[in-house]
Each structure stands twice: as C-alpha cells, then as structure tokens.
C-alpha positions as CSV (number, residue, x, y, z in Angstrom):
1,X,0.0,0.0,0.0
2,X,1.0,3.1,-1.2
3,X,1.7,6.2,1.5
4,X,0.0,9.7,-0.7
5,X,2.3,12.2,-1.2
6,X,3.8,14.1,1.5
7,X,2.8,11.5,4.1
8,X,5.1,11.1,6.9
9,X,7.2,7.9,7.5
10,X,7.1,6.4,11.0
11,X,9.3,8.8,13.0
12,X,7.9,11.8,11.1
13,X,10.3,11.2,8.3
14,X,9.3,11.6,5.1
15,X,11.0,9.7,2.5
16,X,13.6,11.8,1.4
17,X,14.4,13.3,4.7
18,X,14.9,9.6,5.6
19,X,17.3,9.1,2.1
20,X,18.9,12.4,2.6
21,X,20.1,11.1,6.3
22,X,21.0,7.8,5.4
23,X,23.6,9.5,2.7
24,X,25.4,11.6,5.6
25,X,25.5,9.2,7.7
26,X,27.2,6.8,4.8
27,X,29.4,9.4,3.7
28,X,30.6,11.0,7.7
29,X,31.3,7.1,8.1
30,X,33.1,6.6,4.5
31,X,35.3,9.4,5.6
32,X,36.0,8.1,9.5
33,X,37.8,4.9,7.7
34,X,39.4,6.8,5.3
35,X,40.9,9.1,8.1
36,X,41.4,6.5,10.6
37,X,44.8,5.5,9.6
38,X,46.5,8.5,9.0
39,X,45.3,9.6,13.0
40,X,46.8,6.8,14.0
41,X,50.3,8.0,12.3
42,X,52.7,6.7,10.0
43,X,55.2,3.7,11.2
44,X,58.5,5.6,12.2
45,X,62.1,5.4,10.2
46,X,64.5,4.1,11.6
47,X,66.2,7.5,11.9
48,X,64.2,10.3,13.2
49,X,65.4,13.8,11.8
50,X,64.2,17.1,11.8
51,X,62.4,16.0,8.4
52,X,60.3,14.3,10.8
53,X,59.5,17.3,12.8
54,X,55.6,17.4,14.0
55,X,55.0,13.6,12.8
56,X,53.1,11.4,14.5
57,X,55.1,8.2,14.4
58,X,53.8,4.7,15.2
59,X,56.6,1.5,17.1
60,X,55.7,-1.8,18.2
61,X,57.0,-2.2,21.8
62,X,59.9,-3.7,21.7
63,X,61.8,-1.5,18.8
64,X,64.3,0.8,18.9
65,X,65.0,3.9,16.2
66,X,67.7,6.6,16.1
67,X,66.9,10.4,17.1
68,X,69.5,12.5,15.1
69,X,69.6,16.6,15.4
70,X,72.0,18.4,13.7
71,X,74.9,20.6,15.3
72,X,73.9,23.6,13.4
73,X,71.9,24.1,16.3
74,X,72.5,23.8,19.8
75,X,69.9,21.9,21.5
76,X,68.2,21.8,25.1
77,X,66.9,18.9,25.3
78,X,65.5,16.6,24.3
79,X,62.7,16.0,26.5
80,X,60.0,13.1,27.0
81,X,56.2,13.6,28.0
82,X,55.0,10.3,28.8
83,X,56.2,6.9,29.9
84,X,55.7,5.6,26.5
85,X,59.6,5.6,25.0
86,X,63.1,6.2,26.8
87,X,65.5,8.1,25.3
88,X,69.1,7.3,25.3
89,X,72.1,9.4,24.5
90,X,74.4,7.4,21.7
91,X,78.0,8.7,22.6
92,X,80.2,8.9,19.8
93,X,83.9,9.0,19.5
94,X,84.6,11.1,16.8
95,X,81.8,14.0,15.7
96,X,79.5,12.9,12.8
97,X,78.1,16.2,12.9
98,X,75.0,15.4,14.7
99,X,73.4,14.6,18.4
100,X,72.0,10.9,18.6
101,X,70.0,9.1,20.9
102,X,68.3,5.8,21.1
103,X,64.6,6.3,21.5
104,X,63.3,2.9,22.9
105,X,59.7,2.0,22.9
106,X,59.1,0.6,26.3
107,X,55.0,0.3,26.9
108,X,51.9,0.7,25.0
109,X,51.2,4.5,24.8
110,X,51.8,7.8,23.8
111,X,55.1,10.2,24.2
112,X,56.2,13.4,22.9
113,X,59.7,14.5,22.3
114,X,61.0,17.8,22.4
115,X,63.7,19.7,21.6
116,X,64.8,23.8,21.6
117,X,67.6,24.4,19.0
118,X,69.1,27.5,19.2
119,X,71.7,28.7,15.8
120,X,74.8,30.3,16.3
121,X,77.6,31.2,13.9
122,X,75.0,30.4,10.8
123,X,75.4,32.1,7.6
124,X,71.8,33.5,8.1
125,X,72.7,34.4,11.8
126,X,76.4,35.9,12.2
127,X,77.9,35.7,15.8
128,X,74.5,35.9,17.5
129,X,71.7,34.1,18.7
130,X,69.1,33.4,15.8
131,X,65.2,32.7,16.9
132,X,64.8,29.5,18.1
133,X,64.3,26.0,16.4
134,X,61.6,23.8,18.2
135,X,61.7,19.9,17.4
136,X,58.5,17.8,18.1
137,X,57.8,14.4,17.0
138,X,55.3,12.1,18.9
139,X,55.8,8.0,19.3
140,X,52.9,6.3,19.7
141,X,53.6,2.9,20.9
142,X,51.6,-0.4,20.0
C-alpha cells in the first residue's frame, strides 16, 4: 500500500528526509575509515630527523629507532612527556656532525619528544643568537 504524497514515515520522516540522512550518515562514516589510519600516524624510520618534525610516528613495543639533530643548532633537550619511550644518548667517538639518541619503545602508549635548538655562527645568523628551532615528534607505541 501506497503512502500519498507528503505523508510522513514512521518517526515523522518523510522519505527523502529519511534518504537524505542515510547518505550523511554513509558518507561521515566513509570518511571516519578513510581518516582512521592517518590519525593513527605513519610507522616511524629508523632514523628520526628534523624531516620528521611534527610527525606522529607509530613503534611496536619492543623496537628501537635513532633520534638524530643536527649541530647547526645547539639543543636543550631533548625531552620526553609520557612513559611511553626512553630516550638514550648514543655517545660517539669522533663527531659525525649530529646529536643521537636511542629512543626505545618501552609500553603501549603515547610520548612526545622535544627539543629547543638555538643557531649560532649560521650564515643567516652571524655571531649571534638566531630565533629559536623547536623539534617535536610524537611516538605512539603499539
């Protein structure tokens, strides 16, 4: 049996309305999976650089990658939020140019490193202190 036109579903729906609804709700949840992967971050390198500044990088417990910052700045830090990764310094014996530590995923979670670089002696700074570098990268561990 036929409803006449402009007849209400159940709900108070009319047809369309109902078809109209069911599309966003397809498309918001079309997009969710499509974005789902890309919040959850890329898998990290196995060398971390400034390159990687801002990423949101993704380790199985267990693994260890290579933080490297170069010497053109000189860096406080770096600095862990969250129990999620350890940092470790790498101690060199002669100088490759850059800082290194070990960052070692230790427990499921979330950490952010950070880092202040500061340039001296730079072609685009002189003798002075130019403004200052910040370094971010956060390790979300699985």
């Amino acid at each position: 049996m036929q409803r006449p036109v402009g007849a209400r579903a159940a709900g108070g729906q009319s047809g369309y309305e109902y078809r109209v609804r069911r599309c966003i709700l397809i498309a918001a949840l079309a997009a969710w999976l499509v974005l789902l992967p890309a919040a959850q971050g890329k898998r990290a390198p196995r060398i971390v650089t400034l390159r990687d500044n801002g990423a949101r990088l993704t380790l199985r417990k267990g693994v260890r990658v290579q933080l490297r910052l170069t010497e053109r700045y000189r860096w406080r830090g770096p600095r862990v939020r969250g129990r999620a990764v350890r940092l470790e310094p790498i101690q060199h014996l002669g100088d490759p140019g850059y800082l290194a530590w070990t960052v070692a995923a230790r427990a499921s979670g979330k950490a952010v490193v950070r880092a202040y670089g500061y340039g001296f002696g730079t072609r685009e700074c002189g003798s002075h202190q130019c403004a200052a570098r910040v370094f971010r990268v956060t390790f979300v561990v699985r």
